[in-house]
C-alpha positions in Angstrom: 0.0 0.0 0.0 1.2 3.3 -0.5 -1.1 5.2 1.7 0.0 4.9 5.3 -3.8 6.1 6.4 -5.1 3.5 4.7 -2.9 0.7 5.5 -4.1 2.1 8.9 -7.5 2.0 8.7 -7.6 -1.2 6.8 -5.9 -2.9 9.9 -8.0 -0.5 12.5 -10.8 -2.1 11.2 -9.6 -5.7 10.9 -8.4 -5.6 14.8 -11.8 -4.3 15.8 -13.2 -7.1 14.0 -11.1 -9.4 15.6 -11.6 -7.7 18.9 -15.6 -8.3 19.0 -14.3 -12.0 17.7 -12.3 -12.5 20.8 -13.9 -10.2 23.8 -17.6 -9.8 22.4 -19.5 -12.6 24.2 -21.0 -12.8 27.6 -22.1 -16.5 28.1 -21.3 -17.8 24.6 -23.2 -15.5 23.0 -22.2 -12.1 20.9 -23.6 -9.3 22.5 -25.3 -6.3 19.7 -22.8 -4.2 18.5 -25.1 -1.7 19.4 -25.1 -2.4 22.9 -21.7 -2.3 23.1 -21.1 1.4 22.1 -24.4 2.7 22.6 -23.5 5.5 25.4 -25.5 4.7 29.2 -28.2 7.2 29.2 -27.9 7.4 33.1 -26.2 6.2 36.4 -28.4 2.8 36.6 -27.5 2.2 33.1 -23.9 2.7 33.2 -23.9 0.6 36.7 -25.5 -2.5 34.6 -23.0 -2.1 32.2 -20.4 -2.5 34.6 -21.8 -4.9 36.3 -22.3 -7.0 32.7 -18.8 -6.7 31.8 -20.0 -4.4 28.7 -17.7 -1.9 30.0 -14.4 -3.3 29.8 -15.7 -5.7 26.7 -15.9 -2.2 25.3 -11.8 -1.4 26.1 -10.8 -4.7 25.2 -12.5 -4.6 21.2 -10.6 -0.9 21.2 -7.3 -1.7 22.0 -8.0 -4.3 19.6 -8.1 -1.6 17.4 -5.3 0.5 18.2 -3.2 -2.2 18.3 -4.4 -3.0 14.6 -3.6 0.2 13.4 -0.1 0.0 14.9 0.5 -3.2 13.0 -1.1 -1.5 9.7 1.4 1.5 10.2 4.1 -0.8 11.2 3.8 -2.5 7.8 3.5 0.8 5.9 6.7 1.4 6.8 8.2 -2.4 6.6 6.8 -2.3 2.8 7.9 1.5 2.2 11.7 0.4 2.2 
């Protein structure tokens, strides 16, 4: 590629992909995307969410991410040379 943005966002997307592979389950099953970044509307909300795990599930698919779009600018510049 010869566009480090989007080698980037190629790979951004693939590790949040991967990310709601790996962290977005509670009990075997996938929880709605939606769910997950839907914003709490209020403190009994966000205190479910917590207590669910969503939360944290939510941290985990977007470090995912970052870490993706490390590894898509890391090959940028592995391919550039």
């Amino acid at each position: 590629m010869k566009n480090p943005i989007a080698s980037i966002i190629i790979f951004a997307i693939i590790g949040l992909v991967l990310g709601y592979l790996i962290f977005g389950r509670i009990s075997g099953e996938y929880v709605d995307i939606s769910t997950i970044f839907h914003g709490s509307s209020g403190a009994l909300e966000s205190f479910g969410r917590k207590l669910a795990g969503i939360t944290k599930m939510r941290q985990n698919i977007l470090i995912t991410g970052g870490v993706g779009a490390i590894v898509g600018y890391v090959i940028y510049l592995i391919r550039k040379k």
